[in-house]
Backbone bond lengths (Angstrom), bond angles and torsions (degrees), N, CA, C in turn:
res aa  C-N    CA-C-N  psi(-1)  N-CA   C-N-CA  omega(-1)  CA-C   N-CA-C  phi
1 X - - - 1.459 - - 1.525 109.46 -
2 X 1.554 105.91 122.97 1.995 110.37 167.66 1.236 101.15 -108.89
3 X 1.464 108.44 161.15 1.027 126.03 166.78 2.004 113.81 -51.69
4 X 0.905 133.09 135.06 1.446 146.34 165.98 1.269 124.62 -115.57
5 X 1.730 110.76 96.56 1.656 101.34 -175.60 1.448 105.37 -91.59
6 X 1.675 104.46 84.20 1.720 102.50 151.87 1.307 131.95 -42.76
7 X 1.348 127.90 -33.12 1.514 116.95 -123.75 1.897 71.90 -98.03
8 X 1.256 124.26 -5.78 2.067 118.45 -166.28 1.391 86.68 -109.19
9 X 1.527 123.90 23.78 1.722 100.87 -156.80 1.613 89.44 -148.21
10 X 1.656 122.21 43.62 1.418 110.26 -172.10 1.873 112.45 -65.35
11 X 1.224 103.19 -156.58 1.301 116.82 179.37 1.561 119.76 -105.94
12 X 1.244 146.47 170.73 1.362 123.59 -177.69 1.706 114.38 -70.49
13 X 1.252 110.53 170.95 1.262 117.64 -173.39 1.465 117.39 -61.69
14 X 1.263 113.22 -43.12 1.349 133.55 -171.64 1.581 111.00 -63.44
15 X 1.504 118.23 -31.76 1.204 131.57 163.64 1.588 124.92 -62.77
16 X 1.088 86.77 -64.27 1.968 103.95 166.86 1.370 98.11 -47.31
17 X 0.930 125.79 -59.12 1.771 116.05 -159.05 1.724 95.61 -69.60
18 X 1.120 130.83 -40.31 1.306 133.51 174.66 1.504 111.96 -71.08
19 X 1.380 135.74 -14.59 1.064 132.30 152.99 1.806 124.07 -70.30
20 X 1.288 88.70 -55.07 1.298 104.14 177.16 1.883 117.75 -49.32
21 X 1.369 107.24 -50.45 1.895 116.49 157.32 1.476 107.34 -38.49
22 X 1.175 110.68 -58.64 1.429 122.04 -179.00 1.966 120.21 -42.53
23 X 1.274 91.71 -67.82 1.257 90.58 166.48 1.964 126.03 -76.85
24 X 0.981 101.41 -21.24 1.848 95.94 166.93 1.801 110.73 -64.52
25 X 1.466 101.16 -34.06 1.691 104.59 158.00 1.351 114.62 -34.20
26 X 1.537 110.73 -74.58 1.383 127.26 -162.81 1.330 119.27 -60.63
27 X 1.863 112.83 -21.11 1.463 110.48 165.83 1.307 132.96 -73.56
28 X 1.534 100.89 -25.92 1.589 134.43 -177.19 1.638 97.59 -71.69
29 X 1.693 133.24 -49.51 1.044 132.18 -152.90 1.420 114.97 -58.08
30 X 1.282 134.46 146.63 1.381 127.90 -163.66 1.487 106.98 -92.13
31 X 1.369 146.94 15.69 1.275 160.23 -152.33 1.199 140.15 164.46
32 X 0.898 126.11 153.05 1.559 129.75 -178.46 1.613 116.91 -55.78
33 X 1.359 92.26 -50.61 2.061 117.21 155.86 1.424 109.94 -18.05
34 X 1.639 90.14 -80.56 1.668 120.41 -170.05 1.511 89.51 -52.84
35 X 1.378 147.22 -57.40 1.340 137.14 -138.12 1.271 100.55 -90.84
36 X 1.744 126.73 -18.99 1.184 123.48 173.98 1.129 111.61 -72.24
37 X 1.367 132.04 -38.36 1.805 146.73 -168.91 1.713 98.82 -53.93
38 X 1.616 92.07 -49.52 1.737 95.75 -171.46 1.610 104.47 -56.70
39 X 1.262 99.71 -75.40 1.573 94.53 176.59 1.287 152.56 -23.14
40 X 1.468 93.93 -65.37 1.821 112.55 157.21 1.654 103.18 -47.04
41 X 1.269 121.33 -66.70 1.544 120.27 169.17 1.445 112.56 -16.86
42 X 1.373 121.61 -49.68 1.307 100.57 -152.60 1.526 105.20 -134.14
43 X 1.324 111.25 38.17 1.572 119.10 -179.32 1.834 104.84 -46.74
44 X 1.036 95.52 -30.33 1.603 111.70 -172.82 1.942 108.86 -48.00
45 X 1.185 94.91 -7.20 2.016 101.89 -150.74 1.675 82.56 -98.41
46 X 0.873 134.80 -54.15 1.697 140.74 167.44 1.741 135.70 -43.77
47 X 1.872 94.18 -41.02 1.568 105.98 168.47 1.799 97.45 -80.80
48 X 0.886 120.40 -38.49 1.270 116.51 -170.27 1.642 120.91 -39.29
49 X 1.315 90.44 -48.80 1.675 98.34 173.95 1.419 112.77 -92.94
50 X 1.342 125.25 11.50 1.525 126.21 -175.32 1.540 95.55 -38.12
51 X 1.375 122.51 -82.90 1.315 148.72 -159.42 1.256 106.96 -19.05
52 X 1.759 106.25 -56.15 1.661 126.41 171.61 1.335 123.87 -26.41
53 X 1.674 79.69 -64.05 1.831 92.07 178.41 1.132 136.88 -68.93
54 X 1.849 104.16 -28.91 1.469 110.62 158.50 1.664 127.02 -53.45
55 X 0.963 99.05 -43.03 1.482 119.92 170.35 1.497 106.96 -37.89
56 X 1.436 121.26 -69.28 0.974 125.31 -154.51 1.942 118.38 -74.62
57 X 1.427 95.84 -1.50 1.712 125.36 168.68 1.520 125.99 -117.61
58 X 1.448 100.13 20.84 1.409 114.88 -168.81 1.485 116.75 36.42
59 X 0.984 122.20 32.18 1.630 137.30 -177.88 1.375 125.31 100.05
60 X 1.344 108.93 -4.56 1.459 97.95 160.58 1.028 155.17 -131.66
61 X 1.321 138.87 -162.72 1.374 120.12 -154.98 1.696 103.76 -72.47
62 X 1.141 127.81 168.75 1.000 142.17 -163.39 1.859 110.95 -94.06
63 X 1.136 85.07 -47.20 1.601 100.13 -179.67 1.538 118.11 -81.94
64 X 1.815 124.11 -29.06 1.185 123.84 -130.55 1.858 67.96 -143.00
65 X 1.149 127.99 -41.42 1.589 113.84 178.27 2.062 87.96 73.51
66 X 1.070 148.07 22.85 1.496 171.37 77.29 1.226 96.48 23.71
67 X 1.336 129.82 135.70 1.524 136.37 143.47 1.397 120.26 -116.24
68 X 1.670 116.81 119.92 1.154 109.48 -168.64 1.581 116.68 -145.24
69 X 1.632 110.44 -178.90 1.483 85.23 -170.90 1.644 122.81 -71.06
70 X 1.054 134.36 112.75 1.330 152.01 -162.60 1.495 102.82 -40.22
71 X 1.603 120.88 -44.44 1.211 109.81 161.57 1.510 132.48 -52.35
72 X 0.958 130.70 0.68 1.776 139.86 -161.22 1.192 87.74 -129.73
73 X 1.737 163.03 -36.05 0.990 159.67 -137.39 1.433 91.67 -108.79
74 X 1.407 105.74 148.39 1.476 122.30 -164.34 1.581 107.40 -134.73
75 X 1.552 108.41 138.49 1.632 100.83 158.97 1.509 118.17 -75.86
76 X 1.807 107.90 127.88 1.185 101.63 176.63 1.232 116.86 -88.31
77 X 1.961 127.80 161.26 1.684 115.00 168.37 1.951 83.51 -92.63
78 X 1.394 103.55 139.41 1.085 111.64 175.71 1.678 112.17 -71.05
79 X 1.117 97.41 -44.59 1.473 115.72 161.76 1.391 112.08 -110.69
80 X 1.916 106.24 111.40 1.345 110.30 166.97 1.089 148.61 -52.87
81 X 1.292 118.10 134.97 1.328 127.78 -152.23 1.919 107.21 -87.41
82 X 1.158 121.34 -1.60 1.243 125.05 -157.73 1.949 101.30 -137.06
83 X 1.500 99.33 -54.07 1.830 77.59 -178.26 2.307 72.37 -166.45
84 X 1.263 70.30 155.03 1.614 105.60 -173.97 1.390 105.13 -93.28
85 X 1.514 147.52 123.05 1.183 141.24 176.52 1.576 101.72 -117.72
86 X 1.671 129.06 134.36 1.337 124.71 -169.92 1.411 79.73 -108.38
87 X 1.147 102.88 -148.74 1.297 132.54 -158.83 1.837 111.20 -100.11
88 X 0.944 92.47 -16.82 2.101 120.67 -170.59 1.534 77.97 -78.56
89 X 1.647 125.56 -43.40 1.726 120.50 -137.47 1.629 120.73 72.23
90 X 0.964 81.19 -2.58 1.806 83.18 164.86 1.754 118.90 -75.50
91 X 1.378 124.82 128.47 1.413 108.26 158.50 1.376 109.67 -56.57
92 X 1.679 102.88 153.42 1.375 113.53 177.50 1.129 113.85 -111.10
93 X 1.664 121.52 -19.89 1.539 138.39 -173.85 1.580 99.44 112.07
94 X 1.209 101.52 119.45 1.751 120.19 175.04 1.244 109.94 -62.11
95 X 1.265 123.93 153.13 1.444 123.80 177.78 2.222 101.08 -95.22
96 X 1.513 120.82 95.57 1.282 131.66 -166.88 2.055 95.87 -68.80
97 X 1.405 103.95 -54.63 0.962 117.01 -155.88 1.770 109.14 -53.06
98 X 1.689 103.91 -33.07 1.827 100.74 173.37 1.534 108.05 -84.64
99 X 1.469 115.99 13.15 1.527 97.02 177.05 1.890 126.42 -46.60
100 X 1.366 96.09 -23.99 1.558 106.05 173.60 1.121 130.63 -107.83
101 X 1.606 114.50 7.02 1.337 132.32 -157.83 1.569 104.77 -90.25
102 X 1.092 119.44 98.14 1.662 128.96 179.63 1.492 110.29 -43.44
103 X 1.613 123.13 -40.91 1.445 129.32 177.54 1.282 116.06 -57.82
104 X 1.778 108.87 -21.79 1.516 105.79 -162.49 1.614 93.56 -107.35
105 X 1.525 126.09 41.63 1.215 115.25 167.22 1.496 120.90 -138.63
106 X 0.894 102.92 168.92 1.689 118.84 -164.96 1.848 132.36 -138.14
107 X 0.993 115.04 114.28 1.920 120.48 -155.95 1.672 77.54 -72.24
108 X 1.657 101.77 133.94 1.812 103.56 177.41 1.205 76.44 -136.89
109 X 1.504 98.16 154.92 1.517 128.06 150.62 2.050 116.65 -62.80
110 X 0.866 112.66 148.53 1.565 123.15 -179.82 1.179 117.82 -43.73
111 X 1.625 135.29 116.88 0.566 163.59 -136.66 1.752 102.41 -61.46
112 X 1.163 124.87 -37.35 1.219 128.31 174.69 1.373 102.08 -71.37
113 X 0.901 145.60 -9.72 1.652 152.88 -169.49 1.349 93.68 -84.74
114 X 1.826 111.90 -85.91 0.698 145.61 -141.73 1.570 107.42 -102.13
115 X 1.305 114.72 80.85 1.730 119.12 -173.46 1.850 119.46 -68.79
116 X 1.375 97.40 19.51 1.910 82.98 -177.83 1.630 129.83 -69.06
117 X 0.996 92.91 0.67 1.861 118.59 -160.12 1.914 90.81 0.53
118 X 1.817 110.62 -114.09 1.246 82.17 -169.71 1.858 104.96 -125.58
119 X 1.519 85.34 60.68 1.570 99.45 173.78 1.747 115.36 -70.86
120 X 1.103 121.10 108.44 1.687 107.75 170.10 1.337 94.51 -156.25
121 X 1.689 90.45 111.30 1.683 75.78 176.80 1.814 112.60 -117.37
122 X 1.525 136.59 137.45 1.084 129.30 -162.51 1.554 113.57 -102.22
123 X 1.276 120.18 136.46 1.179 118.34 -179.08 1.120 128.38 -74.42
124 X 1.615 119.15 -44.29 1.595 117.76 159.32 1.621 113.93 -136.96
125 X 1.045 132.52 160.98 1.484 140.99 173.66 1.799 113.41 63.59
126 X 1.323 114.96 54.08 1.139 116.45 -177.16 1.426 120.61 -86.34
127 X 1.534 111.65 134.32 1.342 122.06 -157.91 1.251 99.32 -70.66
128 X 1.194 131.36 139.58 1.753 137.36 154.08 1.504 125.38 -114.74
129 X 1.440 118.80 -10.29 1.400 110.14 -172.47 1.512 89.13 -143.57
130 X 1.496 133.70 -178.85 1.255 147.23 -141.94 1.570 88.25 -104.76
131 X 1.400 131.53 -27.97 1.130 143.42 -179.09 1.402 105.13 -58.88
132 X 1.585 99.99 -63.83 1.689 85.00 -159.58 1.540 118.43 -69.11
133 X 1.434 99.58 -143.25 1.672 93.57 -163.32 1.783 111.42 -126.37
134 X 0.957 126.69 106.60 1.538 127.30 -168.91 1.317 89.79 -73.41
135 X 1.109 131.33 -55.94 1.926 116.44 179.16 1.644 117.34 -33.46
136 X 1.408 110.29 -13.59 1.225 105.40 -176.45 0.974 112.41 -91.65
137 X 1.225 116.30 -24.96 2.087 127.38 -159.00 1.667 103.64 -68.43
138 X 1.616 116.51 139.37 1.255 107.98 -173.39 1.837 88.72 -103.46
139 X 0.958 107.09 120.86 1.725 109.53 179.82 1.796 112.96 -128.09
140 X 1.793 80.49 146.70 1.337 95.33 -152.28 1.845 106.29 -91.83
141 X 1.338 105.11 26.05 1.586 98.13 177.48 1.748 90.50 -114.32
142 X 0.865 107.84 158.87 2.343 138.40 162.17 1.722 86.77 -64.81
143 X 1.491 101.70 144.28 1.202 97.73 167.50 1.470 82.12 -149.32
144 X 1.599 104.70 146.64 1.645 116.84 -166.49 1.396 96.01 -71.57
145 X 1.562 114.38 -33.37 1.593 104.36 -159.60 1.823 108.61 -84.98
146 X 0.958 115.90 32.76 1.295 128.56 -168.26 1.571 100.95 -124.14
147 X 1.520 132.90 117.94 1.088 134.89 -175.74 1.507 126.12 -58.58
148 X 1.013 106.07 -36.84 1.678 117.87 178.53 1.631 111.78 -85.69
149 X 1.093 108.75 -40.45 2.177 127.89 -159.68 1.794 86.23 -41.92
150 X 1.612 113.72 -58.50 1.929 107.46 -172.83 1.427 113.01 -39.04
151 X 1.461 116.25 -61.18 0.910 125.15 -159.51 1.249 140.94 -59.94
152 X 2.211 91.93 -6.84 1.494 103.33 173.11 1.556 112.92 -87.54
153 X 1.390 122.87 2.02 1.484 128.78 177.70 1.377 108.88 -70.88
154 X 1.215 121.33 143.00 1.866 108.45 153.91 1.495 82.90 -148.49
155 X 1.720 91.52 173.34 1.328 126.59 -165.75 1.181 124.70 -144.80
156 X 1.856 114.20 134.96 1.574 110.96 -172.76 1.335 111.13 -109.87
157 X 1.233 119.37 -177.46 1.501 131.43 179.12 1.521 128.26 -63.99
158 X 1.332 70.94 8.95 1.818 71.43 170.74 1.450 124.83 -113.29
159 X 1.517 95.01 -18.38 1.397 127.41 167.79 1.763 106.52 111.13
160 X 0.899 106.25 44.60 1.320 114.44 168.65 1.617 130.32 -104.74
161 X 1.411 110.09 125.30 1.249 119.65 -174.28 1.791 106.59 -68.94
162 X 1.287 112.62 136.81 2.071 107.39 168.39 1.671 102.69 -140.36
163 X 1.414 89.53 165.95 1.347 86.92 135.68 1.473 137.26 -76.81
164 X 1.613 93.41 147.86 1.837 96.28 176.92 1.565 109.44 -75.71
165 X 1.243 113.72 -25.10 2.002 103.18 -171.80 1.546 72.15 -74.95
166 X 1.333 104.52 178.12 1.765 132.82 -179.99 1.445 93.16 -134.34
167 X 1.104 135.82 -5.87 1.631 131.18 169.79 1.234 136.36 -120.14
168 X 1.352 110.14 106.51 1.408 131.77 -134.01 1.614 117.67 -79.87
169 X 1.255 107.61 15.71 1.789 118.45 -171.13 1.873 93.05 -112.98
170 X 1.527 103.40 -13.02 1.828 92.75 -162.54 1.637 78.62 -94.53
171 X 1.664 77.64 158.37 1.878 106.36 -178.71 1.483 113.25 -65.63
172 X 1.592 127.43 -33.72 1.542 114.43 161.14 1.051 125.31 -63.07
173 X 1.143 126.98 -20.86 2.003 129.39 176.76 1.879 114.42 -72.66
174 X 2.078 79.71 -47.19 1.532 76.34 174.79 1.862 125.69 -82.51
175 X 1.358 119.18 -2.76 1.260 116.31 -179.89 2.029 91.35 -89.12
176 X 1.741 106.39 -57.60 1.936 93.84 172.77 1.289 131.98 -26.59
177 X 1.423 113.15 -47.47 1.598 139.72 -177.68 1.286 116.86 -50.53
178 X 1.512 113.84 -45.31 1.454 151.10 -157.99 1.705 111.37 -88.22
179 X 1.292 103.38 -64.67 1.741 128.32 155.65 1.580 99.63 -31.41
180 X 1.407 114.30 -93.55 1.135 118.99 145.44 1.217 128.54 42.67
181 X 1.540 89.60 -103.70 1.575 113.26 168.52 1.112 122.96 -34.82
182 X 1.634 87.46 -85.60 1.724 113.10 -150.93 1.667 96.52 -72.03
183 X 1.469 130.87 5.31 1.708 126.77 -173.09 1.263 98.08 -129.40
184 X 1.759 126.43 14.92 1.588 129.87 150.85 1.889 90.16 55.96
185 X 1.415 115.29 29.88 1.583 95.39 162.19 1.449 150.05 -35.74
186 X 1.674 93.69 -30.74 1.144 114.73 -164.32 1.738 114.51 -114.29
187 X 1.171 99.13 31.32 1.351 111.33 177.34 1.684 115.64 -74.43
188 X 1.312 112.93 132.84 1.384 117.68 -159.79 1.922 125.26 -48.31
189 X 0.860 84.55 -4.97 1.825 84.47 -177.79 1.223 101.69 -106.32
190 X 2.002 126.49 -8.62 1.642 107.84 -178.38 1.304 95.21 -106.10
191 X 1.611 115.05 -25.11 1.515 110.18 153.49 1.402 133.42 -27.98
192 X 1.415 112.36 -45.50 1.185 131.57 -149.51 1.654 94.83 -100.78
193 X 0.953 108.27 -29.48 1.755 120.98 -166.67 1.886 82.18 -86.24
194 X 1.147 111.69 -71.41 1.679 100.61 -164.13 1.511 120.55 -58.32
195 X 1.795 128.31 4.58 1.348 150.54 178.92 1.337 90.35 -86.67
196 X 1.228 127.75 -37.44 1.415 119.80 -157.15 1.453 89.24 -83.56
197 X 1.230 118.60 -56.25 1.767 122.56 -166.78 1.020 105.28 -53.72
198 X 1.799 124.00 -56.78 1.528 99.27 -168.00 1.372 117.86 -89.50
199 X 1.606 114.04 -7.39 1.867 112.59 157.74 1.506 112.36 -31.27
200 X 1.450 104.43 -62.19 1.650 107.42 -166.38 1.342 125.58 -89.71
201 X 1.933 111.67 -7.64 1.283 127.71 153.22 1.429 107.72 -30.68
202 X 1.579 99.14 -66.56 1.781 123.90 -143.88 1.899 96.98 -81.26
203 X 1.695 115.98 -35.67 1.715 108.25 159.44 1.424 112.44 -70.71
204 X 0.983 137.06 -2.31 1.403 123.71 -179.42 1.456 109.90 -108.41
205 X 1.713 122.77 -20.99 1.322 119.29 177.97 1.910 95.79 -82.60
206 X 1.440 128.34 -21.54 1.401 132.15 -155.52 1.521 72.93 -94.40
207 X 1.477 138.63 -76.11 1.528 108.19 -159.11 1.165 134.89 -48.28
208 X 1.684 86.85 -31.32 1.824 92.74 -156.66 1.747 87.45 -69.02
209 X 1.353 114.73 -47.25 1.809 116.75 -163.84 2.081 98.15 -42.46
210 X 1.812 93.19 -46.53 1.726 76.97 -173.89 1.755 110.78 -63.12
211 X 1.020 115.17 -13.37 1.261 94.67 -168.81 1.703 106.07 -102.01
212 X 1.171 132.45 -34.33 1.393 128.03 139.25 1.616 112.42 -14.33
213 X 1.254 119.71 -82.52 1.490 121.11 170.68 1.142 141.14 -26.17
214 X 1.695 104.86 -36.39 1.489 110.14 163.80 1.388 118.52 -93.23
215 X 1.283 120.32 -22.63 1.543 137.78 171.33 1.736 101.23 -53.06
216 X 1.120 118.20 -65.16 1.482 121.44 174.00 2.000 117.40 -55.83
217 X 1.173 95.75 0.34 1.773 97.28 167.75 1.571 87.47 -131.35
218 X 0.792 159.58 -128.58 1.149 132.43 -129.34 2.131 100.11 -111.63
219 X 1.226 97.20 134.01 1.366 130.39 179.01 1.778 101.73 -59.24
220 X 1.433 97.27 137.39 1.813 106.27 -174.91 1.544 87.32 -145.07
221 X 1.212 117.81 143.37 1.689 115.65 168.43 1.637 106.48 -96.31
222 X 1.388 111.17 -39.76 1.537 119.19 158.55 1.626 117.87 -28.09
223 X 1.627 92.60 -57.53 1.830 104.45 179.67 1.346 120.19 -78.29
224 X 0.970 106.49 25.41 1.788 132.38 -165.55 0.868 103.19 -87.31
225 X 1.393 96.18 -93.34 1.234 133.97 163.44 1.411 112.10 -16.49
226 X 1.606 119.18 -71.73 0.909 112.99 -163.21 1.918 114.93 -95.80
227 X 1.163 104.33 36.78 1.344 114.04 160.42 1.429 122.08 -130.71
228 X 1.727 112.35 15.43 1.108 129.38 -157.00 2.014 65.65 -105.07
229 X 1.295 103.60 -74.99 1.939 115.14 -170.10 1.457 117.10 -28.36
230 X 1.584 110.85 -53.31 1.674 129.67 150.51 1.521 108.48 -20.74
231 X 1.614 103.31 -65.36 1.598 76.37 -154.38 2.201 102.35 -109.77
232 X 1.480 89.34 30.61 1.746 100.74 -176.05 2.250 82.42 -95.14
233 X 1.416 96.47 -22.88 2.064 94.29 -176.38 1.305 93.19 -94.51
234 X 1.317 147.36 -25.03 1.634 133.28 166.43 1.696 112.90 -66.85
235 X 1.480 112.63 -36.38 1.356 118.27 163.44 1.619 125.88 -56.15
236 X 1.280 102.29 -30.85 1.185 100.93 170.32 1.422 126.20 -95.64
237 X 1.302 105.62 -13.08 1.501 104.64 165.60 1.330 121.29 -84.14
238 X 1.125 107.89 -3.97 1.742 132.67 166.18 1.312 120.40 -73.87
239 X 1.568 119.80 -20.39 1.326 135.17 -157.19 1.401 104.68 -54.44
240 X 1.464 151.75 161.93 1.338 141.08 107.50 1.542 108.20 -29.36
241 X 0.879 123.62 -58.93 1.612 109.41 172.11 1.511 136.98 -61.73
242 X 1.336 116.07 14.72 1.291 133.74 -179.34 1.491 117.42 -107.55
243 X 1.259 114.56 127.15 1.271 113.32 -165.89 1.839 104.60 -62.24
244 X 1.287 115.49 153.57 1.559 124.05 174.74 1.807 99.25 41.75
245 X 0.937 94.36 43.84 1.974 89.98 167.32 1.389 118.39 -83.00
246 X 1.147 132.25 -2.00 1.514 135.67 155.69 1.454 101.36 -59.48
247 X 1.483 111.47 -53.18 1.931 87.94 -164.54 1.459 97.88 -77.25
248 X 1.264 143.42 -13.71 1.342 137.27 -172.40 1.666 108.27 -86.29
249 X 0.872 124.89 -24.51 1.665 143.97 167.28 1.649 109.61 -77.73
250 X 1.520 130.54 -26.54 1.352 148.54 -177.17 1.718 87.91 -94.03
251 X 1.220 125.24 -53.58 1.280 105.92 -167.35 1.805 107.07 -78.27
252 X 0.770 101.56 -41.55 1.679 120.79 174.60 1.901 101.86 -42.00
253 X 1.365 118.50 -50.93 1.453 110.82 -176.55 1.518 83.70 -77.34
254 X 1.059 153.12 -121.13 1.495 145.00 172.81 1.280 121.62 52.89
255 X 1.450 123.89 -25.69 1.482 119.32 -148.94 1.857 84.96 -120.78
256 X 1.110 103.80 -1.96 1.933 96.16 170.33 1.532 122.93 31.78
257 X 1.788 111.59 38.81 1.005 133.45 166.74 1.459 100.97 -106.72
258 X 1.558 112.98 133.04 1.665 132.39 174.18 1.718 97.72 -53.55
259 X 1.183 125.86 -64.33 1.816 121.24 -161.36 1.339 104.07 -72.82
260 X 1.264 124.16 -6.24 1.460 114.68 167.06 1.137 124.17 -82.92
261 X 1.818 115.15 -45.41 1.059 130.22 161.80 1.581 120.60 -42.84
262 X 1.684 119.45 -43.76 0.990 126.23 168.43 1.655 114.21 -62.95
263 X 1.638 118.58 -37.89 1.450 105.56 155.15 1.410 138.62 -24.69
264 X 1.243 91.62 -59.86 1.675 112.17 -174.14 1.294 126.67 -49.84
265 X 1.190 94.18 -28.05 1.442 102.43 -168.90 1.739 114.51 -108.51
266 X 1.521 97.91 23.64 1.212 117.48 150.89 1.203 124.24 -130.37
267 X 0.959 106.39 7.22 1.997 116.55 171.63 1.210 108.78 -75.80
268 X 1.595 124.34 122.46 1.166 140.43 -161.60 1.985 114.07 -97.88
């Protein structure tokens, strides 16, 4: 999971205003019935901008940092549009009113990937009507479009997603834990995919360091060069455009070498 700044990255105008109709419908509608009719009606208003959103993750999923075939990838409502499932399994009441709400969505990987269907469960102040206030709700899933939410993930060498707290009563372990879960992160083929990344992360920070090491006792322009190439292929495995570059960026701060660190902070 990266950070995703939606909120600078809307959709065209012409859409919004057709969303926006959409939902003044749904306030008007006389029932829960009626508000489903609208919806189902117009699933069409969500794929439309798929493309957008892919875009804005260089193709991948949002949650899973996954690249997949774009046809199978779905816009998610981050907050469900139909019924709320906590943690009890009880519905809690769907949030109807963002069914059109561009802020409340998210580019996911295929549904078999990506198990959140319409699990969200909130810990206190949960919104139920168009009135109240979702800024208030303390909720227990990571959400990419949230600046800090990535940063509570980390990842080991085996390719496993965790939490970053290690203590299991604080509120970042239990929302990581949760993420986690209910978004099947750790399902064996992205497992297997993020082993590969930080395998060759961790040989490419160990060569390049040996060859750094000798470069700093005696100077080679040859070895320059070719520790300049080293760490232009750690940069790119650093990319936002690189598949699972969170755990390769997690292993990368990890390696408590200064020129890596100095990497980082040009990884785009």
């Amino acid at each position: 999971m990266r950070y995703i700044d939606l909120e600078n990255n809307p959709p065209d105008q012409d859409w919004i205003d057709r969303a926006d109709a959409l939902t003044l419908q749904l306030t008007q509608a006389a029932d829960k019935a009626a508000r489903g009719v609208i919806i189902d009606d117009n699933q069409n208003m969500w794929t439309e901008i798929k493309d957008h959103f892919r875009g804005l993750s260089h193709n991948k999923c949002w949650y899973s940092e996954s690249k997949n075939d774009s046809a199978h990838c779905h816009i998610d409502h981050f907050r469900p549009k139909k019924e709320a499932i906590a943690e009890d399994k009880k519905d809690k009441g769907g949030y109807w009113w963002l069914a059109f709400e561009w802020m409340n969505y998210r580019y996911s990987a295929p549904a078999e990937n990506i198990r959140k269907k319409a699990y969200f469960h909130v810990n206190s102040n949960k919104a139920n009507l168009p009135t109240d206030s979702i800024e208030n709700e303390d909720i227990r899933f990571l959400d990419p479009t949230e600046i800090e939410d990535p940063d509570k993930l980390a990842f080991t060498n085996e390719g496993l997603v965790t939490p970053k707290s290690t203590v299991n009563t604080e509120r970042n372990y239990i929302q990581a834990e949760y993420t986690i879960r209910r978004m099947n992160l750790n399902k064996p083929e992205m497992k297997d995919s993020r082993k590969d990344k930080y395998a060759n992360t961790i040989l490419l920070i160990k060569s390049t360091e040996k060859l750094v090491q000798i470069q700093n006792t005696v100077f080679c322009p040859a070895r320059k060069q070719k520790i300049a190439g080293k760490m232009k292929e750690l940069l790119a495995l650093a990319s936002s455009k690189s598949e699972y570059s969170s755990a390769v960026k997690f292993c990368m701060r990890s390696s408590g070498i200064e020129w890596v660190d100095n990497l980082l902070l040009k990884a785009a």
